[in-house]
KEKE-3310 file (N, C-alpha, C; in steps of 0.2 Angstrom, whole numbers, plus 5000, padded with zeros to 4 digits):
npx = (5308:5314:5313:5320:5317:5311:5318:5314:5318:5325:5320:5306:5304:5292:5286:5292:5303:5302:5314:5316:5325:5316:5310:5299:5288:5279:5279:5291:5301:5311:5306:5309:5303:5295:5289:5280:5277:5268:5276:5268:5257:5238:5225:5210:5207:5216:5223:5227:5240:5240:5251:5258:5267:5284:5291:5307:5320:5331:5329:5316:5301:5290:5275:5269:5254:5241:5232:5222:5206:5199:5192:5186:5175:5181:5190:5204:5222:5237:5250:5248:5248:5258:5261:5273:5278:5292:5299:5314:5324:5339:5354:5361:5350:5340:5329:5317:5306:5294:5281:5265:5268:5278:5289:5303:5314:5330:5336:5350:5352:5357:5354:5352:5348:5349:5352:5348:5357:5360:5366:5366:5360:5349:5350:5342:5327:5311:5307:5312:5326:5326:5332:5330:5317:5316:5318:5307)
npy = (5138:5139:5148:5158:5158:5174:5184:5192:5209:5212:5220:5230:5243:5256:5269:5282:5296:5312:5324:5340:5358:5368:5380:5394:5400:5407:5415:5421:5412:5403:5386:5369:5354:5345:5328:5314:5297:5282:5267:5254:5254:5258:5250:5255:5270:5287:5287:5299:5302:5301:5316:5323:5337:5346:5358:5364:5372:5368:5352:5342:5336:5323:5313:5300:5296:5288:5284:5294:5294:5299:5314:5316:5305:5299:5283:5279:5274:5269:5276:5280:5298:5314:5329:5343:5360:5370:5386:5395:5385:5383:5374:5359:5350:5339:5327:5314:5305:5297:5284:5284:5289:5279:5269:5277:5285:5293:5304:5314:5328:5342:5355:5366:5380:5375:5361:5348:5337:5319:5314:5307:5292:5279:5263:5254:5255:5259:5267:5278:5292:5301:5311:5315:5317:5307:5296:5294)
npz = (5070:5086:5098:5111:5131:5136:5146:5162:5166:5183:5190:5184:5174:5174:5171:5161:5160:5153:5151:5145:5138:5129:5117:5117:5107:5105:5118:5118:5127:5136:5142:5153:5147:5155:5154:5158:5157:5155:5153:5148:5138:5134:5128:5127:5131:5133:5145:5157:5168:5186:5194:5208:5210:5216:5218:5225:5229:5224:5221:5212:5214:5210:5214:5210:5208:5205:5188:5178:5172:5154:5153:5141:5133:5121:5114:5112:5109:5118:5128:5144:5150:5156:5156:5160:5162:5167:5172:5171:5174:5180:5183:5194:5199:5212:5206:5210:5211:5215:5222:5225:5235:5243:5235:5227:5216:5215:5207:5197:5188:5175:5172:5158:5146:5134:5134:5140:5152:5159:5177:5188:5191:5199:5206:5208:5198:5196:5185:5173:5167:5149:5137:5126:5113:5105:5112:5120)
capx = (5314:5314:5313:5321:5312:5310:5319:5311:5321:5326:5317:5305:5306:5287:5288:5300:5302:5307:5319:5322:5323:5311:5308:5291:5289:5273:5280:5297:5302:5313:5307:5310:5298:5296:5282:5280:5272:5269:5279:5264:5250:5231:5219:5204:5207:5221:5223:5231:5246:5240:5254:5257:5273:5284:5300:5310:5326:5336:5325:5311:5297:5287:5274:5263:5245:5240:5231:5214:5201:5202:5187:5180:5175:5182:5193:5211:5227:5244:5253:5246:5255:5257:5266:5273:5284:5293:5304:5320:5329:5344:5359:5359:5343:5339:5324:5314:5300:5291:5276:5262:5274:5282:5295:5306:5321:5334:5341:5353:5351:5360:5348:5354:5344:5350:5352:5347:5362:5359:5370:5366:5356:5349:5353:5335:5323:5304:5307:5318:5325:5329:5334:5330:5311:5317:5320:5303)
capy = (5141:5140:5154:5158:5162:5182:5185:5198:5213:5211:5231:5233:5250:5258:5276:5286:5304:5313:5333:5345:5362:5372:5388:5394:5404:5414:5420:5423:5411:5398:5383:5366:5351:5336:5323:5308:5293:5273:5261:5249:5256:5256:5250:5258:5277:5289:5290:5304:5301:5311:5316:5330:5341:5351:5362:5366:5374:5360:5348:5341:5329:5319:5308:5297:5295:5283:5286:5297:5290:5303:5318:5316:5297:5297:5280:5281:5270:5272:5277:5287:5305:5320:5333:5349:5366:5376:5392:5397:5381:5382:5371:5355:5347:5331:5323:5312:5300:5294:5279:5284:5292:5275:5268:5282:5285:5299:5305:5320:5331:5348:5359:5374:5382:5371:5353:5341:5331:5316:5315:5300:5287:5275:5256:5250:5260:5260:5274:5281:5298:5302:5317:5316:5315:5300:5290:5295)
capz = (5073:5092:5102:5121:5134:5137:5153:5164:5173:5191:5193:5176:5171:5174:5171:5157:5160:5147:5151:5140:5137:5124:5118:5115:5100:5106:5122:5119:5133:5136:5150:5154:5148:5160:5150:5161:5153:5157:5147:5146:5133:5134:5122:5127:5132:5134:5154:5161:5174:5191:5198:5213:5208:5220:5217:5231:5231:5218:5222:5209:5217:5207:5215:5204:5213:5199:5183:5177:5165:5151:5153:5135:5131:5112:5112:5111:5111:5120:5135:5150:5149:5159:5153:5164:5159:5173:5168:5174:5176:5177:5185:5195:5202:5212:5203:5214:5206:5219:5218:5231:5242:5243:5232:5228:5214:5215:5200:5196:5180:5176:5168:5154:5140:5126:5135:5150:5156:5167:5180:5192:5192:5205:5202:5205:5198:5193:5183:5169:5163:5145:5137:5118:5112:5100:5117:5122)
cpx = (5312:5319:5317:5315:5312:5310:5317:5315:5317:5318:5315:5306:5297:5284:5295:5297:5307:5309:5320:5320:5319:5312:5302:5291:5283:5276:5286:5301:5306:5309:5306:5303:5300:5287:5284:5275:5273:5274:5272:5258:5244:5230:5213:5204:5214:5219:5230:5235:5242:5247:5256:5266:5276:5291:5300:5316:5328:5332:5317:5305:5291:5282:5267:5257:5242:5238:5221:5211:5200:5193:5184:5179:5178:5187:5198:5215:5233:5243:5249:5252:5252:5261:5266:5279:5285:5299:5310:5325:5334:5351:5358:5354:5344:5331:5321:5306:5299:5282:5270:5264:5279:5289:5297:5313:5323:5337:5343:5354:5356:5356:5352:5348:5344:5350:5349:5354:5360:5367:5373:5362:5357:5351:5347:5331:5319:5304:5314:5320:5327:5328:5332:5324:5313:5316:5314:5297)
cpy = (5142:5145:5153:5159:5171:5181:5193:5201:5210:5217:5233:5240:5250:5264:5280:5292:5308:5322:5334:5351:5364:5380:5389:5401:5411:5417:5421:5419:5404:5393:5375:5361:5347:5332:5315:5303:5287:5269:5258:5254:5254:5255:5254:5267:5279:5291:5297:5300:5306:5310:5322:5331:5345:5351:5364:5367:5370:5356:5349:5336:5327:5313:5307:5296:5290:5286:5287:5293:5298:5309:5316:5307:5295:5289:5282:5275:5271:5274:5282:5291:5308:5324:5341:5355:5369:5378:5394:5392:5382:5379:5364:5355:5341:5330:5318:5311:5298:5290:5280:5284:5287:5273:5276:5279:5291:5299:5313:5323:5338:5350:5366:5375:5376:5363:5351:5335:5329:5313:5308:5297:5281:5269:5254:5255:5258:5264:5273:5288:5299:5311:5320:5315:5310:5295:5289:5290)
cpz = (5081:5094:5109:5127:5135:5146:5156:5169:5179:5190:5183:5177:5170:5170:5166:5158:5157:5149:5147:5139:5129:5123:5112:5114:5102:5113:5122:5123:5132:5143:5147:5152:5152:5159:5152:5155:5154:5151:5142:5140:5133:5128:5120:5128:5131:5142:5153:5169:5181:5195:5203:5212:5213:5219:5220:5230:5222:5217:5216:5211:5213:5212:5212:5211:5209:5191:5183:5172:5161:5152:5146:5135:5125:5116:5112:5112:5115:5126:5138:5152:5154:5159:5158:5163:5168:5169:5174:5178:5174:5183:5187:5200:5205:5210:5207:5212:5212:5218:5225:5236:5246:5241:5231:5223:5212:5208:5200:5188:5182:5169:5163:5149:5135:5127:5143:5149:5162:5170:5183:5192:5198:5202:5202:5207:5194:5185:5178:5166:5157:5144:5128:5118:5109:5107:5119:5122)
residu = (UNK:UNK:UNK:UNK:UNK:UNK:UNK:UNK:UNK:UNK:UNK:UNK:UNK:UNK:UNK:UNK:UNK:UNK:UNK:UNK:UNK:UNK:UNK:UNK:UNK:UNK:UNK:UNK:UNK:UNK:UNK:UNK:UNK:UNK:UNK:UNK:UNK:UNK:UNK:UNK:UNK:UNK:UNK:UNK:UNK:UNK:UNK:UNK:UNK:UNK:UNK:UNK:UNK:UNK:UNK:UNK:UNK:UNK:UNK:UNK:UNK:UNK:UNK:UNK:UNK:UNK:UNK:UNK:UNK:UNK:UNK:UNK:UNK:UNK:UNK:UNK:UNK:UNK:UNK:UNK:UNK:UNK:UNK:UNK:UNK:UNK:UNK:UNK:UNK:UNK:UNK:UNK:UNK:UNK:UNK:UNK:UNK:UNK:UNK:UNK:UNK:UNK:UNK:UNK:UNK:UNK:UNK:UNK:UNK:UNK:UNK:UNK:UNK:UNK:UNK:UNK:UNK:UNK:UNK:UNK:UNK:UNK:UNK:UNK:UNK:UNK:UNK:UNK:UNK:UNK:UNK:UNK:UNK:UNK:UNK:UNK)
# end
């Protein structure tokens, strides 16, 4: 059976960054995860994402620096994570993925206790946000 070719997006998709609220049983507290992570999957380690985080007002800033080589040596498989909690989210945000302070995509959420709604998306983007860990 002959196969097609595999057409490759305009703008792959690099980066999925997954929103949602949590509530964390030991301190009584509700806060927001935001768990970045590569598309592509290693073979040899689990890297770490570095990325430099700044909350301002509304405003979310994300910018990727690249990726760490993991502190321990063990082997591992799978995506380069980075996983980050803030407390007291609550309303609309701009979201702001950034690739070595270069490329650059806007995205708009609305933050409550029980959900992340995304708002607006850019048209070409590096990056993706979802909202359910199944998507993750």
């Amino acid at each position: 059976m002959k196969q097609g070719k595999r057409v490759k997006p305009k703008f792959p998709i690099e980066y999925r960054l997954l929103i949602m609220p949590l509530f964390k049983e030991r301190e009584q507290k509700h806060v927001t995860l935001f768990a970045m992570r590569t598309i592509n999957e290693f073979n040899n380690f689990r890297y770490e994402i570095s990325i430099d985080t700044i909350l301002k007002e509304d405003i979310i800033r994300f910018t990727i620096n690249g990726l760490k080589a993991p502190q321990m040596n063990l082997p591992g498989t799978g995506p380069a994570v980075k996983e980050i909690e803030f407390e007291n989210l609550k309303g609309e945000y701009q979201i702001i993925i950034s690739k070595h302070g270069k490329d650059e995509n806007k995205f708009f959420v609305d933050i409550s206790d029980k959900q992340v709604m995304l708002v607006k998306t850019p048209r070409k983007k590096f990056s993706e946000i979802v909202t359910d860990s199944k998507e993750w």
